[in-house]
N, C-alpha and C positions, 0 to 999 in steps of 0.2 A: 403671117408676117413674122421673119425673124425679132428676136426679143430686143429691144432698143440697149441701145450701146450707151451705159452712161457716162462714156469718158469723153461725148461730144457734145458742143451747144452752137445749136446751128441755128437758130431761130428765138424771135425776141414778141412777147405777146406785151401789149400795152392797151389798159381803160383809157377810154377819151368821154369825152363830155356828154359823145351822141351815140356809144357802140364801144368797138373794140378794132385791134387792128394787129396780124398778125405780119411778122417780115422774117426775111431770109438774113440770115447772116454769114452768109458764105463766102461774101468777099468784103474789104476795106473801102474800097473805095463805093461802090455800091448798098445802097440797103432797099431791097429789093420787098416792095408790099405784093403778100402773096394771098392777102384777104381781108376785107374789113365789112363791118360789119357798122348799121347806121340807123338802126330803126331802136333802139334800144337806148334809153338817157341814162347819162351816167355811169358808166360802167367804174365801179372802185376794186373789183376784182375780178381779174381772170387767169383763169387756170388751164393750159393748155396739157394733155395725156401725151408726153414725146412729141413724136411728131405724126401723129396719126391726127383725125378728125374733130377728134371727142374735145371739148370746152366747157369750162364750167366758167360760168359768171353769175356775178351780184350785182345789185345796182341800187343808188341811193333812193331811188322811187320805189325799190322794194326791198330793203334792206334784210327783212327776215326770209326771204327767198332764196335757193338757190335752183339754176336752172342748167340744165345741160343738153346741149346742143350738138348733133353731126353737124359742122358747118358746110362740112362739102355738098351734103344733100340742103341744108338749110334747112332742116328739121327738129323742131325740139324732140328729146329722146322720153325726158320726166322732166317733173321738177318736186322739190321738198319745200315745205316752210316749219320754220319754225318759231319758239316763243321768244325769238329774242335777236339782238343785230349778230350775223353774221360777219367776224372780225376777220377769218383766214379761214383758206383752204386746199387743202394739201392732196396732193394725189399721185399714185405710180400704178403699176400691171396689175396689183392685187388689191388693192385698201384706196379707201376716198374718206380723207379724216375735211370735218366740219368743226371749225375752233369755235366759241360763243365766253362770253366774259366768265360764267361760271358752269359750264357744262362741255363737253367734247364728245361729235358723234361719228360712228365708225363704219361705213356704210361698204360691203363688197362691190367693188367695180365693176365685175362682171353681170352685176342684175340689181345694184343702187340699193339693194337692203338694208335697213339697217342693221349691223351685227352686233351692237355695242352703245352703250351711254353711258359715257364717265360723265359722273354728278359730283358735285358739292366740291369742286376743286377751288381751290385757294383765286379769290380774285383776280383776273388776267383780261385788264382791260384793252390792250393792245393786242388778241387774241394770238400772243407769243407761243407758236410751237414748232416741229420740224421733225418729217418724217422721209426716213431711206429712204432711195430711189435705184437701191439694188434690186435684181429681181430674187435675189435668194433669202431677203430679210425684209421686213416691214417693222424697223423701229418709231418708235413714236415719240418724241421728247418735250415734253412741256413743266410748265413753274411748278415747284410741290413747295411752295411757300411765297406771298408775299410778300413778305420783309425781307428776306434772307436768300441768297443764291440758291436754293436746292431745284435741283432737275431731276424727275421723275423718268425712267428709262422704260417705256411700254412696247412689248411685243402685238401688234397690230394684226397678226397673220392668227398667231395663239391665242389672244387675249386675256393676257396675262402680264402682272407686272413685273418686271426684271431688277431694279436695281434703281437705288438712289441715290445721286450725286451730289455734296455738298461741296457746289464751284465756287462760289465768293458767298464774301461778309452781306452784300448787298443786294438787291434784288434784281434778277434778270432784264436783259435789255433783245440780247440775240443770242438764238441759238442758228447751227446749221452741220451736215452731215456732211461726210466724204461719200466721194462716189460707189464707194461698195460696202460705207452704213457702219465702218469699224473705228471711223474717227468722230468725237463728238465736239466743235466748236462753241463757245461760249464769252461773253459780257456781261459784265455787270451795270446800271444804271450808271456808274461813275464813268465806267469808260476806261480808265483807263489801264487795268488789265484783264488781257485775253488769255484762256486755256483751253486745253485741248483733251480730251479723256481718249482713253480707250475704248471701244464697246464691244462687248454687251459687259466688261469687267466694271469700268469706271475707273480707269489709274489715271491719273494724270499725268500725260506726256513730255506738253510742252505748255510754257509758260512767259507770252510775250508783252511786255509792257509799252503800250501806246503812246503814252507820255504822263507825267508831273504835273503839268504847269496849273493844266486845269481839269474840271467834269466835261465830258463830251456826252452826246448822245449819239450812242453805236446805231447806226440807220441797216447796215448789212454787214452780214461775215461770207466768206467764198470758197472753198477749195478749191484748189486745181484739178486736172484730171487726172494726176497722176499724185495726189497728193502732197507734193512738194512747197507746196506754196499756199498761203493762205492771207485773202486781202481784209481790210476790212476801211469801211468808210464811217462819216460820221457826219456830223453838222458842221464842222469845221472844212477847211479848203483843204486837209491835207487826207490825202487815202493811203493807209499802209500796206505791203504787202511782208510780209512775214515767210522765213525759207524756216520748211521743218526738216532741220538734219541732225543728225546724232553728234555728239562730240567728238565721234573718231572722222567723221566726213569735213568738217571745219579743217580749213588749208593753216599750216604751219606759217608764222612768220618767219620770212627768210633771214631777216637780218635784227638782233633786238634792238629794243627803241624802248624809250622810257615810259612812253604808255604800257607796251607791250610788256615790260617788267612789272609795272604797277598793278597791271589786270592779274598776270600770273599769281601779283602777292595778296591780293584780293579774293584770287579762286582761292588760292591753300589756304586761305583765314577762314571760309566756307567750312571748312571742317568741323572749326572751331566755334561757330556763331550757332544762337538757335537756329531751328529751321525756318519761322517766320524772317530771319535778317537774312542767313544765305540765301532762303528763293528769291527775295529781292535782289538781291549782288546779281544772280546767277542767270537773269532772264534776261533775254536778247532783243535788242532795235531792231530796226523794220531793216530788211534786206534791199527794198525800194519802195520810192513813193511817188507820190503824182501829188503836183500843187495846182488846184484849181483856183480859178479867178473868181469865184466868188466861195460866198459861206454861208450858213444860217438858211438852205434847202436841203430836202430830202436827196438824197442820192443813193443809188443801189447798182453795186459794184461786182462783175464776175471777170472768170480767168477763164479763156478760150484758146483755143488753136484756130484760126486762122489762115487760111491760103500757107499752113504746115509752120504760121511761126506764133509765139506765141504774144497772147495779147490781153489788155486789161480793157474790158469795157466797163460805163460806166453811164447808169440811167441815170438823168437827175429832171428835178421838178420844173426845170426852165425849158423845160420840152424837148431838148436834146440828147443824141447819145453819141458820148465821145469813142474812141479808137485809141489808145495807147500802145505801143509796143515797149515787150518786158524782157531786159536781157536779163534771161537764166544761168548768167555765167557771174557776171558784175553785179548785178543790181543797179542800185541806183536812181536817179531819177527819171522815170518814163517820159518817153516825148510821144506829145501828143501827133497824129499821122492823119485823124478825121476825126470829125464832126457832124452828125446828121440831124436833121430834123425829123420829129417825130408827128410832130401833132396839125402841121398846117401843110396841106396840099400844095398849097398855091408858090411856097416858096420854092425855085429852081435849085439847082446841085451849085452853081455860085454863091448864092447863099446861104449854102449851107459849108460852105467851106471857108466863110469868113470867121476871124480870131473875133473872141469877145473881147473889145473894148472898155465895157461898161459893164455896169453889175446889172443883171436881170431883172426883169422886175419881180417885185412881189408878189407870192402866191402862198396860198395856203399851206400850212407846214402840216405833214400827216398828221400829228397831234391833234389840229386843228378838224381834219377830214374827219379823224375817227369820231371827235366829238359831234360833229355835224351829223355823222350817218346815226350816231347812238339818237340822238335829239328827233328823227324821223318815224314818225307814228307807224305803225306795222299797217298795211291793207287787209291781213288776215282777220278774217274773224274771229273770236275769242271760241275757245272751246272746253270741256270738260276736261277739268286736269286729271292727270297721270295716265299716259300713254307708255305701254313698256315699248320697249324694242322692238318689235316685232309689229309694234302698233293694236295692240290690244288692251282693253281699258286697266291696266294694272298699274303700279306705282313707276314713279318715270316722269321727265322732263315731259314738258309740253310740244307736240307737234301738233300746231292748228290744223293743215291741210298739206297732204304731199300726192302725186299722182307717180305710182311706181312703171317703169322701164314697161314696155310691151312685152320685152322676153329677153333673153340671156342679149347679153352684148360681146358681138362672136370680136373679141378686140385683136385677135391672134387671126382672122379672116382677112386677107388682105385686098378681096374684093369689099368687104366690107368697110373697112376701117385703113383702106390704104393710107403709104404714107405722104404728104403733101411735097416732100423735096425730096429728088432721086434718092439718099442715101438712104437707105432702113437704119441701119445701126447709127442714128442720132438721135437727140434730146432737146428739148428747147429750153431757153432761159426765160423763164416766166417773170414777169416783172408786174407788178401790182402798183402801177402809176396813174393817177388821175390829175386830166389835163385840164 
């Protein structure tokens, strides 16, 4: 099978209460289930390989578990356990990283070994990390401090550390990559500003300020597929989307205006200020936004192309997924175009096409989930600690019980591991929602 195309997201994977459920996102007005799965409670992650077969899922009955599944055959492939809740997990063609509050494990894809155990890392209780999904890089990016923004930059493929980033004053909220692993997005706990590094350097790019008023908690950050754009959502009602363009690509005002002259005297003061007061002046509002009708839910936001135009989708915890269209010329405010339902069968495409009214109801805030799953007694049995990597009695985090792959995982076999929607060259937008 040709190498999957990351500049597409054609497919949306969502946990539900009894399984998992994968769909199509090929068109607007449809959202087309191309599999679900029902025998399995609780699912709080899952992670679909592109758009091949391969699935990994966790689930709150077995929290220190991970298991991975051909779906199309319906067959489990392996599975790992380990000494502790499974918080994220990350996967592309080469590398399958496993996040855990204070350890991260690095398992080859092609036959689920482990390659790697980073230990003794700075507490990361929201198992915050984020790894390329180029096929020519395998970066890995996670917290190298608790208190303090620093982002650790790890080569995945090498295993080997790269470079350390010191992004904000405060402690990481979201990280996330561009589609060929060269740009690194970031937040801080506060929220309220986002930047952008370069990788594998670390320069900072760009630097956009979400807003003053108040602390948000950043729920997802997006690239586009062209990098152009980058959204991010929050707990609040409002999602930004951020335009990355150089200062020479910014269009002239045609005619002055007294804003226009105040900004210009603003910039040349920039000169003259330290750097901490000009980066402030000097960062940019949101290019467009979306005002959802409610607040205070998880929501997880990406940029797609769409039946060729482009579009803001937007998972959120009230079960639905909305459909915005994003003009690339103006900006501004996205209008909403659909609405689907995610999690109930029963309800028909009428309503699912009705305006929300009323605020949703209440439902667990992830905060809430992670606490829940952490609080769930492992089914593993206890074992003799220090297992290295390889799984030999040597020094090394805990793995109670794992059963490895029968034999290489031919993923590049396309009898093997076809792809489930006609296109080969797409990816899917994996969404970690529990209904």
């Amino acid at each position: 099978m040709a190498q999957a195309d990351p500049h597409f997201i054609t497919s949306l994977a969502v946990g539900t209460s009894s399984g998992y459920k994968l769909f199509s996102l090929s068109s607007v007005d449809r959202l087309e289930e191309i599999y679900k799965c029902t025998d399995t409670p609780d699912v709080y992650i899952v992670e679909r390989l592109f758009s091949s077969s391969l699935v990994i899922i966790v689930s709150l009955s077995a929290p220190r578990k991970m298991n991975v599944y051909h779906f199309k055959k319906g067959t489990e492939i392996c599975n790992y356990s380990y000494s502790n809740t499974i918080l994220t997990v990350r996967l592309n063609r080469q590398r399958l990283v496993v996040c855990l509050k204070e350890a991260i494990y690095i398992h080859n894809i092609k036959d689920l070994k482990l390659l790697k155990t980073i230990q003794e890392i700075p507490p990361n209780p929201t198992g915050l990390c984020a790894l390329s999904i180029n096929h020519s890089n395998s970066y890995l990016a996670y917290p190298g401090n608790a208190t303090i923004g620093e982002i650790v930059i790890y080569d995945a493929n090498n295993l080997n550390n790269i470079s350390t980033i010191l992004a904000h004053d405060g402690s990481l909220a979201a990280l996330t990559f561009n589609s060929m692993g060269s740009r690194l997005a970031s937040a801080s706990e506060k929220g309220t500003v986002i930047r952008v590094f370069s990788i594998p350097e670390g320069q900072k790019l760009y630097e956009f300020r979400r807003g003053m008023k108040r602390y948000v908690n950043i729920g997802s950050l997006a690239f586009s597929r062209d990098s152009q754009f980058l959204s991010a959502s929050s707990n609040t009602e409002t999602i930004h989307i951020f335009r990355l363009e150089e200062p020479s690509q910014r269009p002239q005002e045609e005619s002055p205006t007294w804003s226009g002259y105040m900004g210009k005297m603003f910039m040349a003061a920039t000169n003259y200020l330290p750097t901490q007061v000009s980066g402030m002046m000097s960062q940019d509002r949101a290019f467009a936004t979306v005002r959802l009708n409610f607040s205070g839910h998880r929501s997880i936001c990406m940029l797609a192309m769409i039946q060729k135009l482009p579009r803001l989708l937007v998972a959120a915890s009230d079960g639905f997924l909305y459909m915005y269209n994003l003009d690339p010329q103006d900006g501004g405010e996205c209008v909403l175009v659909k609405k689907h339902r995610l999690h109930n069968d029963e309800d028909d495409d009428e309503k699912d096409t009705t305006e929300l009214d009323s605020e949703p109801p209440a439902l667990p805030s992830y905060a809430a989930t992670v606490a829940k799953v952490s609080s769930v007694p492992s089914s593993s049995s206890s074992s003799t600690p220090g297992y290295s990597e390889d799984g030999g009695a040597l020094r090394g985090e805990i793995i109670p019980e794992h059963e490895f792959a029968a034999g290489p995982l031919h993923l590049d076999d396309e009898t093997e591991f076809p792809p489930v929607i006609n296109s080969e060259k797409k990816f899917p937008l994996d969404l970690d929602l529990l209904f």
